[in-house]
VEXDO-726808 format. One line per field, with one value per residue (C-alpha): residue in one letter; y negated, x negated, z. Coordinates in Angstrom, 2 decimals. Layout:
r	A,...
Y	Y,...
X	X,...
Z	Z,...
This chain:
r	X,X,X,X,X,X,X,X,X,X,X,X,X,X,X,X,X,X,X,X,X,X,X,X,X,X,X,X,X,X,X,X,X,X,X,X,X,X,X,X,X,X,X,X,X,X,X,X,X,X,X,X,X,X,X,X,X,X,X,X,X,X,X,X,X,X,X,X,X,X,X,X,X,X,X,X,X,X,X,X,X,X,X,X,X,X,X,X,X,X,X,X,X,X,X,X,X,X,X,X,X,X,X,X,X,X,X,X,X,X,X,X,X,X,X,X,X,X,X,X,X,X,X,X,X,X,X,X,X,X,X,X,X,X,X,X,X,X,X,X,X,X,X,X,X,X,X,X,X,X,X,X,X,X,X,X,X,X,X,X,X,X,X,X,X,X,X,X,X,X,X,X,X,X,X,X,X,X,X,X,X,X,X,X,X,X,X,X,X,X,X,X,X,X,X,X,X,X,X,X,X,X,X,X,X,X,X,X,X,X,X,X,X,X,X,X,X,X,X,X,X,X,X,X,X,X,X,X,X,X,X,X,X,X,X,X,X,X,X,X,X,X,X,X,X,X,X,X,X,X,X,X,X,X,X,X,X,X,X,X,X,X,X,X,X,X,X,X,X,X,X,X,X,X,X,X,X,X,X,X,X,X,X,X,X,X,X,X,X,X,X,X,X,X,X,X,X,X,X,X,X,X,X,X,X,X,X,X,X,X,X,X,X,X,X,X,X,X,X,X,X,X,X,X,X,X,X,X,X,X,X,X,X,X,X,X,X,X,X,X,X,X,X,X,X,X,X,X,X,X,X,X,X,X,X,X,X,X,X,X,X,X,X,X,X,X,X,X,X,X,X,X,X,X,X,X,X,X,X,X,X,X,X,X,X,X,X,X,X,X,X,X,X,X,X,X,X,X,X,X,X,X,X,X,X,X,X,X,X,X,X,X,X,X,X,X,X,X,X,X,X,X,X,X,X,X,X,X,X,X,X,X,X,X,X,X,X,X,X,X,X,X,X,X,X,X,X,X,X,X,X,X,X,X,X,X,X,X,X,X,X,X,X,X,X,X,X,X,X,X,X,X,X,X,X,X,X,X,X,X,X,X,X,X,X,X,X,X,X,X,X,X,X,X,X,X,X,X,X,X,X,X,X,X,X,X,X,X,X,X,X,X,X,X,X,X,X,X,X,X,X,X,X,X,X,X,X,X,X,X,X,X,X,X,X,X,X,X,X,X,X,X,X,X,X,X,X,X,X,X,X,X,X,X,X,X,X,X,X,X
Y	0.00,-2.97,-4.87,-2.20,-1.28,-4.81,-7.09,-8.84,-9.34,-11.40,-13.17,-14.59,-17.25,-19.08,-17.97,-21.21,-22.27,-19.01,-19.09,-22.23,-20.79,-17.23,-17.64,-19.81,-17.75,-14.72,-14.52,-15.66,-16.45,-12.96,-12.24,-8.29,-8.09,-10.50,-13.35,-17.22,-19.58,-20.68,-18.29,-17.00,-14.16,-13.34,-13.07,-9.66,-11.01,-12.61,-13.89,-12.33,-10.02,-9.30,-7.20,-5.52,-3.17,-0.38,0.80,4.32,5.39,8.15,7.92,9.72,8.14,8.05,9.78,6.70,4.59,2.93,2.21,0.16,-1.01,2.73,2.32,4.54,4.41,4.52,1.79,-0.53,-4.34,-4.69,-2.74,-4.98,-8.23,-6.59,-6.70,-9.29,-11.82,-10.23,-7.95,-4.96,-1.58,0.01,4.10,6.94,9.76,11.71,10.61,13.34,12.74,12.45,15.09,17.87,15.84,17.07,13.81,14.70,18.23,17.46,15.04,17.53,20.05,17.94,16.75,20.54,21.65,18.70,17.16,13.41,11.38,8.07,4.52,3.41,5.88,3.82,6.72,5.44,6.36,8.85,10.90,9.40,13.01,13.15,9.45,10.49,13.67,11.61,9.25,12.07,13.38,11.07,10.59,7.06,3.57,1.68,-1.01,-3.62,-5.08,-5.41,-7.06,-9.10,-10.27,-10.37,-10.98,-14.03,-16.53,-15.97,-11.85,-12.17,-14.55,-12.15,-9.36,-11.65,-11.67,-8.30,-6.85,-3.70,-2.56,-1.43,0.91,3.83,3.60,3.38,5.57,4.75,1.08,1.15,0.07,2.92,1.71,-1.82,-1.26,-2.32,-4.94,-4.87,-7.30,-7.66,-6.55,-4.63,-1.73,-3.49,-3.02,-4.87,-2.73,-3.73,-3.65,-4.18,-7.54,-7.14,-4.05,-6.08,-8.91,-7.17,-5.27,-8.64,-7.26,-9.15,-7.58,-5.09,-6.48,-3.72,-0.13,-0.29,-2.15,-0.06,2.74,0.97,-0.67,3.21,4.37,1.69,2.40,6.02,5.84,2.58,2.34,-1.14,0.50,3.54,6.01,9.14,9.87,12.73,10.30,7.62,7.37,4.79,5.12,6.28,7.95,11.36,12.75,14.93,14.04,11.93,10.19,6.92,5.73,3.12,3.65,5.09,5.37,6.27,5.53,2.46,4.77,5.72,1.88,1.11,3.07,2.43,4.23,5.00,8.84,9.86,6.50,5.70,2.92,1.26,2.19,0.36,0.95,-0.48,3.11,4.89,7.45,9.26,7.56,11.57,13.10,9.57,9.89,7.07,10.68,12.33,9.23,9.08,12.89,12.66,9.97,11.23,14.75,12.77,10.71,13.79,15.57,12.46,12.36,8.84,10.17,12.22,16.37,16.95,14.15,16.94,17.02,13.76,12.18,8.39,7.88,10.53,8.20,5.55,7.28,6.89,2.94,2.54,4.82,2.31,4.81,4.15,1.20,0.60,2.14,0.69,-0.77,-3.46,-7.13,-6.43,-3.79,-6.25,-6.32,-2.51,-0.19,-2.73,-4.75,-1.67,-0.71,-3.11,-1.10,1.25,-0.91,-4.64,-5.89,-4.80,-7.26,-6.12,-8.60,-8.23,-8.00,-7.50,-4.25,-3.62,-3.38,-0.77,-0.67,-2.56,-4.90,-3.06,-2.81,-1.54,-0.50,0.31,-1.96,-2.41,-1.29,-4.36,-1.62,0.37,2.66,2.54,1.71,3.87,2.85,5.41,5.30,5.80,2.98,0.72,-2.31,-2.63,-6.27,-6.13,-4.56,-7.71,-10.06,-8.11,-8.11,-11.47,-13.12,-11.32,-12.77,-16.36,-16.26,-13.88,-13.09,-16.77,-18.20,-21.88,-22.90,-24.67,-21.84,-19.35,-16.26,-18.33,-16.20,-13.18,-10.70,-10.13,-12.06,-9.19,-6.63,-7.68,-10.95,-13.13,-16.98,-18.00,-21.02,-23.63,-21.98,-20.77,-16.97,-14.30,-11.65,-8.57,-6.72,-9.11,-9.21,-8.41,-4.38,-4.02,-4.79,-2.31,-2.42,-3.55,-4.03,-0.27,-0.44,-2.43,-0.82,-1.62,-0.61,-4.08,-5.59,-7.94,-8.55,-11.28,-9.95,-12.73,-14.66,-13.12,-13.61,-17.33,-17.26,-15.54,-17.69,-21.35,-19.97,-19.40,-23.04,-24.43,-24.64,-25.05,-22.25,-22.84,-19.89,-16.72,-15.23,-17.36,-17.62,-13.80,-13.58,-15.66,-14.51,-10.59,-9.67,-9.45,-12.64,-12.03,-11.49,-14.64,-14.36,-10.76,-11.72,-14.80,-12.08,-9.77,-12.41,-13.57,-10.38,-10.27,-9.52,-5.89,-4.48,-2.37,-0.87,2.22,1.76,4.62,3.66,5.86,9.08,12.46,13.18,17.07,18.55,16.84,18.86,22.09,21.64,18.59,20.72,22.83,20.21,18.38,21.77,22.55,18.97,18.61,21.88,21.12,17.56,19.02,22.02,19.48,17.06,19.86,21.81,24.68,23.91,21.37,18.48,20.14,21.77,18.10,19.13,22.13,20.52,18.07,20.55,23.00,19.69,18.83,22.35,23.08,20.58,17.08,16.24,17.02,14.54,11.90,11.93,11.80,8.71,6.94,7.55,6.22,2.99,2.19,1.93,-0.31,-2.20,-6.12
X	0.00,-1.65,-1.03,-3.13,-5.47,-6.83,-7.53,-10.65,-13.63,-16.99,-19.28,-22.66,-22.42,-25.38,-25.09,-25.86,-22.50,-21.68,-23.60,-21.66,-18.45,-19.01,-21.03,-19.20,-16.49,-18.60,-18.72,-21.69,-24.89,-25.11,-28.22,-29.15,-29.92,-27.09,-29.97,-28.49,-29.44,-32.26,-34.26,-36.95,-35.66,-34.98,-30.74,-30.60,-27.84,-28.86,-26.91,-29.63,-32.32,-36.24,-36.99,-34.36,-31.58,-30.01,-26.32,-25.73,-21.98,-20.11,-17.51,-14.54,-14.17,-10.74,-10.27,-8.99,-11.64,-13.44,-17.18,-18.90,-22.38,-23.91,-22.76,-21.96,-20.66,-24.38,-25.39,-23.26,-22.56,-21.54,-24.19,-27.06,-24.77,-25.08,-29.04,-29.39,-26.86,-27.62,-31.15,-28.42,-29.48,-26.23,-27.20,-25.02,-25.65,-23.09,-19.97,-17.42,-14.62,-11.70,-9.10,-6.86,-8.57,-11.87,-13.87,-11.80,-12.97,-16.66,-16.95,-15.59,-17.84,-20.98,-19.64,-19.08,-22.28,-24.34,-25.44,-26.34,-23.97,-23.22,-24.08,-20.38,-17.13,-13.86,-10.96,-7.44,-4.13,-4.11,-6.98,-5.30,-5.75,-9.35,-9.61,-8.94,-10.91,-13.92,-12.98,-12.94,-16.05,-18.28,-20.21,-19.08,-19.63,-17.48,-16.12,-14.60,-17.67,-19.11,-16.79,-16.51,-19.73,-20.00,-16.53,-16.09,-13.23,-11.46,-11.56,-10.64,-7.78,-6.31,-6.92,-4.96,-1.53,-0.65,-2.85,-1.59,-3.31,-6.27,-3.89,-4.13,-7.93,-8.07,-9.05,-8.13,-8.49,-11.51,-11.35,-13.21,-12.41,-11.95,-8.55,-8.45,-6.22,-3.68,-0.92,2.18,5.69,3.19,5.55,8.57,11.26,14.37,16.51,15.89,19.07,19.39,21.34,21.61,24.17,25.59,26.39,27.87,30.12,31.18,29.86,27.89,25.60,26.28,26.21,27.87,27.85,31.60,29.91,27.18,29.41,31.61,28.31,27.08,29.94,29.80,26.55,27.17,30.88,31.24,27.55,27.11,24.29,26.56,24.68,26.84,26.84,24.88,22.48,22.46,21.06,22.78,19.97,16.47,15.41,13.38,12.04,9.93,7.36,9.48,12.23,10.79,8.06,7.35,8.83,12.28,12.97,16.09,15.14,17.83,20.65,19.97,19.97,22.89,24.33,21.29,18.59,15.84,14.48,10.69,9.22,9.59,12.29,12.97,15.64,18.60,16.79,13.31,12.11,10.97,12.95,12.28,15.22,15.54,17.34,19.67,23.41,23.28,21.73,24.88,26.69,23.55,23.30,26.53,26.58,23.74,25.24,28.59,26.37,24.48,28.05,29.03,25.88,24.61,21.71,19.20,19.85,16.43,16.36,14.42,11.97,11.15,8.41,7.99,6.04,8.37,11.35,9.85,10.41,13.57,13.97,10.82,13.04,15.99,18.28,18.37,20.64,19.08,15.38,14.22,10.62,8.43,7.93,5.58,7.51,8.35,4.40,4.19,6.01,9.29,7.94,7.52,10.89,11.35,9.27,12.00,15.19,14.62,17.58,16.46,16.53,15.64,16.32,15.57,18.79,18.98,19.59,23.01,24.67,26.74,30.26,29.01,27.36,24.20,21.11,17.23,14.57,11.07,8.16,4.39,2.33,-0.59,-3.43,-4.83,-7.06,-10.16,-13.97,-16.10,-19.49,-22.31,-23.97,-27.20,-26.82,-30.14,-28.71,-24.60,-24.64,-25.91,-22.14,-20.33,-23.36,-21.09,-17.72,-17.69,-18.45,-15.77,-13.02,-14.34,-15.10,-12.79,-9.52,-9.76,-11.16,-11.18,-9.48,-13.14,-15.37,-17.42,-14.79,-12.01,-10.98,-12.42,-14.81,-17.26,-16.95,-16.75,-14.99,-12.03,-11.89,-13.09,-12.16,-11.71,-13.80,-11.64,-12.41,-9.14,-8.32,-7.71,-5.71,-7.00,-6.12,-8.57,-11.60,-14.38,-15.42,-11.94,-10.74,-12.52,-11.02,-14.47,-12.81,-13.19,-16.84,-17.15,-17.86,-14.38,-11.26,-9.52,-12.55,-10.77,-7.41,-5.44,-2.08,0.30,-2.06,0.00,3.18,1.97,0.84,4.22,6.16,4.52,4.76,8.62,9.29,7.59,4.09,1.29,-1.11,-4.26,-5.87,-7.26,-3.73,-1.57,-3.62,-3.88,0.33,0.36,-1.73,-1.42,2.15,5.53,7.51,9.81,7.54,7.63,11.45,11.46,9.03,11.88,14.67,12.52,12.00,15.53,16.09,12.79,14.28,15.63,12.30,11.72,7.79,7.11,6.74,4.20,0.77,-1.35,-3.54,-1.44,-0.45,-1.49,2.48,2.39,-1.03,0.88,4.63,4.52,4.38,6.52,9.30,8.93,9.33,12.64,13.39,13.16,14.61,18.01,17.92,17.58,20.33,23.00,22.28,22.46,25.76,24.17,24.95,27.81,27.34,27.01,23.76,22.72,23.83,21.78,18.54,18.82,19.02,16.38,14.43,14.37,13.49,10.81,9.06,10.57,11.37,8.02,6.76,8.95,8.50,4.31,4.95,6.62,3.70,1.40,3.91,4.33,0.31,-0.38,3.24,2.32
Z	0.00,-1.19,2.34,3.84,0.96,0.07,3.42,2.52,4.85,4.31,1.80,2.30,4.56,7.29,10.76,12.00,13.80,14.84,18.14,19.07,18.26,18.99,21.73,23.50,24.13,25.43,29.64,31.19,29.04,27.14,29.02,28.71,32.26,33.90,34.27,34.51,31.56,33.80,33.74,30.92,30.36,26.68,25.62,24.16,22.20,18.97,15.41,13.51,14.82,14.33,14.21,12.64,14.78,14.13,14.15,13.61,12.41,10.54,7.90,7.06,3.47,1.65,-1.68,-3.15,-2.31,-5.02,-5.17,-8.17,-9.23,-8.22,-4.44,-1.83,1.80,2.84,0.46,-0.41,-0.60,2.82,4.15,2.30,4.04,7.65,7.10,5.54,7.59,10.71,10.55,11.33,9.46,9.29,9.49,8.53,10.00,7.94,5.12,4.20,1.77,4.64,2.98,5.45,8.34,7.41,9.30,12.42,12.24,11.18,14.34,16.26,15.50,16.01,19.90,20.56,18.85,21.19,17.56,17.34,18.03,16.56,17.95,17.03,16.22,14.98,14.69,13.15,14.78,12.99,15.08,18.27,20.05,18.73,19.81,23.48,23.84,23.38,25.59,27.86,26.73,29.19,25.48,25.14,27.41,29.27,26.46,29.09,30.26,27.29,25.91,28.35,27.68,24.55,22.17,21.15,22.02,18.60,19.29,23.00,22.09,19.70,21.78,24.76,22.39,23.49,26.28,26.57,23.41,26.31,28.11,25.73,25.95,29.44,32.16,36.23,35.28,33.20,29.33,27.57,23.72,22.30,20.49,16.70,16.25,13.21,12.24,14.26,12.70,9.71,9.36,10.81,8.11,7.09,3.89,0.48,-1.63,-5.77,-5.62,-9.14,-8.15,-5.22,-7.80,-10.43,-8.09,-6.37,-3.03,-0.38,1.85,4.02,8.06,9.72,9.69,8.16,5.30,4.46,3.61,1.31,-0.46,-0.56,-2.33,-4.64,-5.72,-6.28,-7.50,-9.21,-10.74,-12.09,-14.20,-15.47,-13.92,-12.95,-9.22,-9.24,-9.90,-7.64,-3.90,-2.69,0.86,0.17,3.28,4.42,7.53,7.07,8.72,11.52,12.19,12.98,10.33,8.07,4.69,4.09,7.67,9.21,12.98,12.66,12.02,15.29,16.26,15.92,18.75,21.07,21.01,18.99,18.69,18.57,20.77,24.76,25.20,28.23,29.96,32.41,35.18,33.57,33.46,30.21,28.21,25.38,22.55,20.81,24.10,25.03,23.97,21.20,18.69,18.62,16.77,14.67,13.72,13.23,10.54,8.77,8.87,6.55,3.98,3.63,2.41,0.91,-1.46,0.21,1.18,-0.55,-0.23,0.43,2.45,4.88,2.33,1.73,3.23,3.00,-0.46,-1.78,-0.77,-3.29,-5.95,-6.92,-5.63,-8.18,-11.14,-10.69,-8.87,-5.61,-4.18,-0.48,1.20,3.86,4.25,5.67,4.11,1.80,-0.05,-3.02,-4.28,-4.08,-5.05,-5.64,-8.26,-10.72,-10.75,-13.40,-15.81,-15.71,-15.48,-16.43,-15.05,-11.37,-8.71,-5.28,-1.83,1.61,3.83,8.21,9.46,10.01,13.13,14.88,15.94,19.42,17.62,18.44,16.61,16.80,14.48,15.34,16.34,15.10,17.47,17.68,17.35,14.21,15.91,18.51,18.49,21.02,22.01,22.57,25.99,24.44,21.82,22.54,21.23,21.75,21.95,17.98,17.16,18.77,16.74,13.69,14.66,16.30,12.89,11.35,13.96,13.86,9.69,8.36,10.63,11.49,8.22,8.02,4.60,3.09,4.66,2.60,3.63,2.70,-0.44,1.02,1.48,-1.34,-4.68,-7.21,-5.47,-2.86,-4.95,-7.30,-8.99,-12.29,-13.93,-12.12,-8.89,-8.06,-6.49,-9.21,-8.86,-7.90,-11.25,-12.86,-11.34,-13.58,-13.02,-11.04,-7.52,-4.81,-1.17,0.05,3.66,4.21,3.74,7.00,10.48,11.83,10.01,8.16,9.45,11.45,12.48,14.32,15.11,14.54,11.54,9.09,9.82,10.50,7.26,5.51,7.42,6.35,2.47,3.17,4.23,1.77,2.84,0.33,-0.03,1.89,4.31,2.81,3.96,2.24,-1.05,-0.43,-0.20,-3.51,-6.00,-5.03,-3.03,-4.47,-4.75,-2.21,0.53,2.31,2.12,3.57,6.55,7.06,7.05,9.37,11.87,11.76,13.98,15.68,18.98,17.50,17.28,19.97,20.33,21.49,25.01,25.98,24.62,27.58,26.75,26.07,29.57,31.24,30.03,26.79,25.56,26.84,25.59,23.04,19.82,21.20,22.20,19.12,16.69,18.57,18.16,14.32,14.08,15.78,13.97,10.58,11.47,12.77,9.66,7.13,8.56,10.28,13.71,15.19,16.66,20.20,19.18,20.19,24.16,24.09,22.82,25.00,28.06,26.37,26.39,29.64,31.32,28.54,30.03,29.27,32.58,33.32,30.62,31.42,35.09,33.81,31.73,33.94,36.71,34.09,33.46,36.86,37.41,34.07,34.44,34.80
């Protein structure tokens, strides 16, 4: 998704007012040993270094990723920029092409097998489990202090908009991992709808529940475009892999009678509960179970995961999917290659018959950065990262990173000296962020909606971000963000962010395999609607009591 695939990160640019920006903002003096200003001895902490330092790191490289001018992920155009900006030899000690979680189980292998490990580990979300059996490992420093002494304002700001990003990384009040930072509301989602259908069919859009339905049967019964209901899907939606994700999600369904299944809400009482066991599922299964009969919803809707649900919005015969902001640029805007009369709008998720409604929030994190406790030189990774937070996350608009990260490859300018989009740079666009030590490079959460939000009202184009939004997302973007925010106060996070507590690593598969099971049954006509009672009672003595009576232990002792 080109939101994800192409954030930008760093150009050649002096160092020489990073150490009074940076600096500034790091606790005490950055002296190695704790020493006051005062004294002679040297700060360890440096914005370039000689002699030279190195980093060591391993790389689980994506299949899709693109090198160019004979590069690799050992030797590449951001690696030359960490030497040469900074005197930072980035070293890998091993790549491997990251397919069927092969980087998960190669790092794995070399902490069991007491191989080298690396100076600096980032793991995505994705290797969250992996992520915390380091932790627990004893391999890997205590982040907090560090960066305490070392981040930079701009880092420790945007790490201050949501502090509970530390808790997952945290052990008995000790910050173990700095917690990548991603963009807030990222994989929010509002439903995208073909106004072009709506219009011809004299319909408005859908605000309730009520609504939808009529709107679906339009679609598939009335088809503006003469297509025969067989088909049509008026709602483009699979869970396969889970019923609350980012692309074709039905989680909202569940919304709009309270609850929301797969996360950790907060309950009446202020305590957690998990949303797939609370009464608001049985009005949910229910409905699903009807536009499943009814043909509103795809028959392998089981099936489907949530590229798979693209499909046919991008063919021109799906009415409705539901998706983030940035679903206009990609894959929205090639539906029109198929059908050229297709116009797609962002609309607000629809309520329920108590005027209720909820969809899933962005977590603020992306993943995790551990720190060896035998790296010589850890200040040397904040020397990197800090410049990225005060040059590229927070790029000024008349500073070297203000288009992006590497002129060539994330971006480039045409004679005139204006931002080019990413289809046309010379020798094509490579996501050059992903060569960088830290996943996205750098993130501030809420600089992008910022950013969306000043291009919907008018604002002229002027950050990286909103140059960025211009030249290479859909159209409709800005709008979409606007429509998202409009019901800002329905997105509900998932309110257990602590390690996999001691009955989750024993029962969690199983709970969740009986759990998708009984979903799919009552959907699909196998079982009634009272299957629902029995899960939820299988649930709870399988060990879900257990569980919940663990995460609420662990909520009570990080609860502000």
């Amino acid at each position: 998704m080109r939101v994800h695939s192409k954030k930008k990160l760093l150009s050649l640019l002096a160092a020489t007012i990073f150490l009074g920006a940076g600096l500034a903002g790091c606790s005490g003096t950055g002296n190695g040993d704790g020493a006051s200003s005062t004294t002679k001895t040297e700060n360890v902490y440096k914005e370039k270094y000689n002699p030279e330092v190195t980093i060591s790191t391993v790389w689980g490289v994506d299949p899709a990723l693109k090198f160019k001018n004979s590069e690799s992920i050992e030797n590449n155009v951001a690696t030359k920029w960490a030497k040469e900006k900074f005197g930072i030899n980035i070293k890998s000690l091993w790549s491997v092409t990251d397919t069927n979680g092969a980087f998960a189980t190669k790092l794995r292998l070399a902490m069991s097998s007491g191989q080298e490990m690396p100076d600096v580990v980032v793991l995505g979300t994705e290797n969250e489990q992996l992520a915390q059996d380091m932790i627990d490992s004893g391999m890997f420093a205590e982040a907090g202090p560090l960066f305490d002494k070392y981040a930079s304002d701009s880092w420790k700001q945007a790490i201050n908009q949501d502090t509970s990003v530390w808790n997952q990384y945290s052990r008995d009040g000790k910050k173990m991992g700095i917690p990548v930072l991603d963009f807030a509301y990222n994989h929010d989602y509002v439903l995208w709808v073909r106004q072009d259908w709506l219009d011809k069919l004299g319909m408005k859009a859908p605000r309730t529940m009520d609504e939808l339905e009529k709107v679906m049967d339009a679609f598939k019964n009335k088809n503006p475009d003469g297509l025969a209901p067989g088909k049509v899907i008026p709602l483009s939606i699979g869970f396969k892999t889970s019923m609350n994700t980012w692309m074709g999600d039905p989680s909202w369904i569940f919304g709009a009678y309270g609850t929301l299944p797969q996360q950790w809400n907060k309950g009446a009482d202020g305590s957690l509960e998990y949303g797939s066991v609370q009464s608001g599922m049985k009005p949910g299964l229910q409905k699903l179970s009807e536009w499943l009969k009814k043909g509103y919803i795809p028959q392998e809707a089981a099936l489907w995961d949530e590229n798979k649900t693209s499909e046919p919005a991008v063919a021109g015969t799906a009415g409705i999917i539901p998706g983030p902001y940035w679903m206009s640029g990609w894959p929205l805007q090639d539906t029109v290659k198929n059908v050229k009369s297709a116009v797609w709008k962002p609309i607000k998720i629809p309520v329920g018959p108590d005027n209720k409604a909820m969809r899933h929030g962005t977590q603020y994190t992306n993943g995790v950065v551990l720190i060896n406790k035998q790296m010589q030189h850890p200040e040397a990774f904040f020397t990197y990262e800090n410049y990225l937070f005060d040059h590229f996350a927070n790029a000024k608009p008349d500073g070297d990173l203000s288009n992006g990260l590497f002129k060539g490859y994330d971006y480039d300018l045409d004679t005139s000296g204006k931002l080019l989009s990413i289809d046309k740079i010379p020798g094509g666009y490579v996501n050059s962020v992903r060569y960088l030590l830290v996943r996205d490079g750098a993130r501030i959460p809420d600089a992008q909606m910022k950013a969306l939000l000043s291009l919907a009202n008018g604002g002229e184009a002027k950050t990286r971000l909103e140059k960025d939004v211009m030249v290479n997302y859909g159209k409709d973007t800005p709008a979409a963000a606007k429509v998202l925010m409009e019901q800002k106060d329905i997105s509900m996070k998932d309110q257990f962010t602590g390690p996999t507590t001691p009955t989750m690593k024993a029962k969690k598969d199983y709970l969740d395999k009986i759990e998708n099971q009984t979903f799919n049954e009552i959907i699909y006509g196998k079982q009634p609607i009272s299957a629902f009672d029995t899960f939820v009672q299988t649930w709870k003595n399988g060990g879900g009591e257990q569980i919940t009576k663990e995460v609420n232990e662990w909520y009570k002792s990080v609860e502000k």
